[in-house]
KOLVEX-680800 format. One record per residue (C-alpha): x, y, z. Coordinates in steps of 0.05 Angstrom, whole numbers, padded with zeros to 5 digits, always signed. Example, Ala and Ser with C-alpha at 12.3 -4.5 7.8 and 13.67 -1.06 7.14 Angstrom:
2
+00246-00090+00156;+00273-00021+00143;
END
This chain:
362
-00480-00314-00555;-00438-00373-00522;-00416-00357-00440;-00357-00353-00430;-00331-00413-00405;-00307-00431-00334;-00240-00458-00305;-00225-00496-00243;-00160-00471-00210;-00129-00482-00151;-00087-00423-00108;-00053-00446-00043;-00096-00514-00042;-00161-00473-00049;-00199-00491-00114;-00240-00433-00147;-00284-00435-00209;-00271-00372-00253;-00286-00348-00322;-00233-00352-00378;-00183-00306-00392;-00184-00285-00309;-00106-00271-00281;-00076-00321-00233;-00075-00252-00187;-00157-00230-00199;-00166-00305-00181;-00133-00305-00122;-00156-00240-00105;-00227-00272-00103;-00204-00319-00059;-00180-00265-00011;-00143-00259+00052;-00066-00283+00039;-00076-00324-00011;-00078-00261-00062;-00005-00237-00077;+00018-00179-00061;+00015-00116-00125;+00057-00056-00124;+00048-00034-00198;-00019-00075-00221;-00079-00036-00212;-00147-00068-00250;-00180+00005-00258;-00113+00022-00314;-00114-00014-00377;-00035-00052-00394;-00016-00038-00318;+00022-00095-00292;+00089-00126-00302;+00131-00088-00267;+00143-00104-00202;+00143-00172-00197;+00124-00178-00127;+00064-00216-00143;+00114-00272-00174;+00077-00347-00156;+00092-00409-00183;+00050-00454-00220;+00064-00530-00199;+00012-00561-00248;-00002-00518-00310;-00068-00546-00329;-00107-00620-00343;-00087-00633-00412;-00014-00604-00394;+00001-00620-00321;+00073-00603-00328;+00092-00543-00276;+00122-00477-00311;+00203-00479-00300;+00198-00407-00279;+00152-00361-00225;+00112-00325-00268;+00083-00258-00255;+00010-00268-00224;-00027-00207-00258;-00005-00224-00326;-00006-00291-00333;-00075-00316-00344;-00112-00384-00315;-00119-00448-00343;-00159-00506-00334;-00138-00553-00279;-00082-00505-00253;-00051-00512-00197;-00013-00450-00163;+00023-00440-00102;+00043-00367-00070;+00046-00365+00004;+00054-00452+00008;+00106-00434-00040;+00182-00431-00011;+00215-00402-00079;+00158-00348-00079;+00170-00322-00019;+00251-00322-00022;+00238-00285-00099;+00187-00236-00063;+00237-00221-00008;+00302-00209-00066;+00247-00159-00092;+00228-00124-00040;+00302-00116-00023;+00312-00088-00098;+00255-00036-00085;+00288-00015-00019;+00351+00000-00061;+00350+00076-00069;+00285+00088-00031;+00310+00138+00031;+00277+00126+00097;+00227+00185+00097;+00178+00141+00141;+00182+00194+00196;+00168+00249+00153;+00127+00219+00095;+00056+00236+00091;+00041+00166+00053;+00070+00132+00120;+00016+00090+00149;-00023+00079+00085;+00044+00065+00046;+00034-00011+00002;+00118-00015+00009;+00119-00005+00091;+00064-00071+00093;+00114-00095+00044;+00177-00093+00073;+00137-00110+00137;+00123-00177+00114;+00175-00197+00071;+00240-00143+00091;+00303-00164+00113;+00331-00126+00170;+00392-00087+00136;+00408-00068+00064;+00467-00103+00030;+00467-00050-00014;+00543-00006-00005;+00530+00049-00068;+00509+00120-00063;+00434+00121-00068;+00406+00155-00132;+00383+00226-00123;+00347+00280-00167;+00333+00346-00151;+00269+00373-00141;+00217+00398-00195;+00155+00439-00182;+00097+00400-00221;+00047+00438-00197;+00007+00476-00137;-00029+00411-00113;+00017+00354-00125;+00089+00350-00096;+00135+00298-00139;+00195+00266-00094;+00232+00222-00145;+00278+00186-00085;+00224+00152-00063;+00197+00119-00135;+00195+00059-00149;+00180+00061-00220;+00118+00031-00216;+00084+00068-00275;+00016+00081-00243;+00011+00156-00248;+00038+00150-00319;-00015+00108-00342;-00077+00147-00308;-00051+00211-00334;-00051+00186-00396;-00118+00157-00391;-00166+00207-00357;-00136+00262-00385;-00145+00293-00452;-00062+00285-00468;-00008+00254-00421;+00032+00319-00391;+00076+00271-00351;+00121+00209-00368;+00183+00177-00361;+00249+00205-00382;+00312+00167-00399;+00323+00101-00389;+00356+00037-00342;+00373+00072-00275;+00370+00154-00303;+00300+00135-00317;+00250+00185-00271;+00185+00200-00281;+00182+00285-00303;+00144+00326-00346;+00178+00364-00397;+00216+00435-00383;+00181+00433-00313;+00106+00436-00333;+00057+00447-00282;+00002+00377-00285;-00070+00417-00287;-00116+00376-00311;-00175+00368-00276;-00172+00289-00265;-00089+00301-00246;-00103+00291-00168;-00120+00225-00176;-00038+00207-00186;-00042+00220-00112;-00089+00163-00097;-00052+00111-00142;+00022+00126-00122;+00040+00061-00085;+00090+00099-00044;+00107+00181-00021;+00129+00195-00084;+00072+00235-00109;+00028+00276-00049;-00015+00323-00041;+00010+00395-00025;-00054+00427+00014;-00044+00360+00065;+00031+00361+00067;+00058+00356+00138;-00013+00378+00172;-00023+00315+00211;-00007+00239+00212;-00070+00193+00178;-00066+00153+00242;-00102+00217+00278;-00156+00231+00232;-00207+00189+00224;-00237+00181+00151;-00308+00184+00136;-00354+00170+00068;-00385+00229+00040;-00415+00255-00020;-00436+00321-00058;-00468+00338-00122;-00409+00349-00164;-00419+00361-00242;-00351+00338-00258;-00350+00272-00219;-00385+00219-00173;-00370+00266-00116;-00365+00206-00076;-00310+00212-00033;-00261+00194+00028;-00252+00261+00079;-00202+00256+00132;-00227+00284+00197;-00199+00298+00250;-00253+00340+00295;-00293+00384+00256;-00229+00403+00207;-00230+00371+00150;-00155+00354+00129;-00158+00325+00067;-00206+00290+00009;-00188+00231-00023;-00224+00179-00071;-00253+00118-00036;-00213+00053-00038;-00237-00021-00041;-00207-00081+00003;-00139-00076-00041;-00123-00007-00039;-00149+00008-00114;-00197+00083-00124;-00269+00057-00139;-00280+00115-00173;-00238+00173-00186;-00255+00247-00172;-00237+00317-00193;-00196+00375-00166;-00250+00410-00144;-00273+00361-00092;-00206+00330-00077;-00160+00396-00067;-00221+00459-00051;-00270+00431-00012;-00239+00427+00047;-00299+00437+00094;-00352+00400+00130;-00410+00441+00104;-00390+00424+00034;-00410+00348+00052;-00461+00300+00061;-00427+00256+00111;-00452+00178+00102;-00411+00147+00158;-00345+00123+00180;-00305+00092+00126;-00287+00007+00125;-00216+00007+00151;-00179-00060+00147;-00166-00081+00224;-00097-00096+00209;-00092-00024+00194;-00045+00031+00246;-00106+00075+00207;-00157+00038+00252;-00118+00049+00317;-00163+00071+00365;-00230+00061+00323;-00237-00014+00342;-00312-00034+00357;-00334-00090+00413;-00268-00100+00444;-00269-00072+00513;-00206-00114+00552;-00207-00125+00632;-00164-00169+00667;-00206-00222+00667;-00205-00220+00589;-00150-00175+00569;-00141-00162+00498;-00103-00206+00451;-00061-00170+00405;-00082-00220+00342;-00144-00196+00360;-00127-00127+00361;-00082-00122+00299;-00119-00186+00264;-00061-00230+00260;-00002-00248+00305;+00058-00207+00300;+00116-00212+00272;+00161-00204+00338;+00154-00212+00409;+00194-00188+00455;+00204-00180+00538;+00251-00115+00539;+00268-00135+00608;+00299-00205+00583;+00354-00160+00530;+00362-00101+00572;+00396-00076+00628;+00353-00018+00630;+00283-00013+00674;+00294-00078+00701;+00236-00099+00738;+00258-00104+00808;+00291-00051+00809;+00232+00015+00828;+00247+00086+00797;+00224+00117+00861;+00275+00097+00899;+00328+00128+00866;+00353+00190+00896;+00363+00241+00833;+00358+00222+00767;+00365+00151+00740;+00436+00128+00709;+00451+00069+00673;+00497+00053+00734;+00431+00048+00780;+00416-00009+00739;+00485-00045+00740;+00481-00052+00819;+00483-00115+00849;
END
């Protein structure tokens, strides 16, 4: 049999050698860091996923050697695939970042801001989103879309306001379980995903819809509103499970276990999924064999508090790219835009409690 043959192409000025047939987005991917464009509805463990989204749009300035004419359109990264001699650009690319920032504003359209209240806040693939390519304020002036709510089930809770029609959970119901008991029902901007007449989802692969939402639109019920993932801290474990791996992601926080989840690789993708039975009723330490703290990106809030070797002193204080592994977005000296706790003026010598006049005085 013939090997598959190898092409040269080139993402962000970085060349990379990859077999035929790879996506401009599995290419970039193994590249890594920035370079790799952001995916809200591709996920490489669900066959057809992809498409969707189109935040991982990127152009393609030179479309191979024996065709070096650019493509007159960005083209969606995880379903176009490479050629030889390409040359793509995504974060060196002006029009992909102004297309990324109309979508993400699109995306923001009818999603409510549940932040404070949503257990998905913290781990949530459209906060980092909106982080890094938001605008400030909506444009948007139409009543949001609304449904009410449906019981799916004991162990999953289904918020369809906070959707984004990604397609995920539709596509690994329908392939690790035996049928598809949920889908997508009408169509343009009525379309929500739903199972018919209000079907509870009990298959025993269903939990994993959890672990591929991109967003809080699908969570689990036996973790809902218990505690934020910022104050757990997750660790690897395994057990002998007859269903599944039984390798798996608990969220500590003490001794209490607070929830189970599948384990994740470097883009937020399951390595392997699991069953009910470890994900929503073993909820205790004893059921475990605990490996070790889990690999949590620095630039994570999940890793606040967890950092290793950096001990600041005033000598060598801590930088905050250090910290959060890459600078931030905004700086700002609250004392240069506000009138309030103005630094020469001291709390303790105000007699009763401080008033905004206090800080007015001349």
């Amino acid at each position: 049999m013939s090997e598959t043959p190898k092409f040269k192409v080139t993402v962000d000025n970085i060349t990379i050698e990859v077999p035929a047939g790879t996506t401009i987005l599995n290419a970039a991917r193994m590249i890594g860091g920035e370079v790799a464009p952001p995916a809200m509805c591709y996920y490489s463990k669900l066959k057809d996923s992809g498409g969707k989204c189109r935040t991982c749009l990127v152009e393609v300035s030179k479309g191979s050697e024996k065709d070096p004419r650019p493509m007159p359109k960005l083209v969606a990264s995880c379903r176009t695939t490479v050629m030889d001699g390409m040359e793509v650009k995504n974060i060196t690319s002006e029009k992909a970042i102004d297309a990324r920032k109309g979508i993400v504003e699109f995306l923001l359209l009818n999603h409510p801001l549940d932040c404070p209240v949503c257990d998905q806040a913290g781990e949530c693939d459209l906060q980092n989103l909106s982080y890094e390519h938001g605008n400030e304020a909506t444009r948007y002036e139409f009543k949001r879309r609304t449904f009410e709510k449906e019981d799916i089930g004991p162990y999953i809770s289904l918020h369809m306001t906070r959707c984004i029609m990604c397609f995920r959970c539709v596509y690994t119901a329908d392939q690790l379980t035996d049928k598809r008991e949920h889908g997508i029902l009408e169509r343009g901007d009525h379309a929500q995903i739903s199972t018919m007449l209000n079907k509870a989802l009990d298959h025993d692969f269903i939990g994993n819809v959890i672990d591929v939402c991109p967003v809080g639109a699908l969570t689990d019920k036996t973790f809902r509103f218990k505690n934020r993932v910022w104050f757990t801290k997750p660790l690897d474990a395994h057990r002998d499970c007859p269903t599944c791996s039984g390798k798996v992601r608990l969220w500590m926080r003490g001794e209490e276990v607070f929830r189970v989840t599948a384990r994740k690789d470097q883009w937020g993708e399951v390595e392997e999924f699991i069953c009910n039975e470890c994900r929503f009723h073993k909820k205790e330490a004893k059921d475990w064999v605990i490996e070790g703290p889990s690999m949590i990106a620095r630039s994570s809030v999940i890793a606040q508090g967890h950092y290793a070797g950096n001990v600041g002193t005033k000598a060598s204080p801590i930088l905050i790219d250090k910290v959060i592994g890459k600078q931030p977005k905004f700086l700002m000296d609250i004392h240069e835009v506000s009138d309030v706790n103005k630094p020469n003026i001291h709390l303790s010598e105000i007699e009763g409690p401080a008033h905004s006049d206090d800080f007015n005085k001349k």
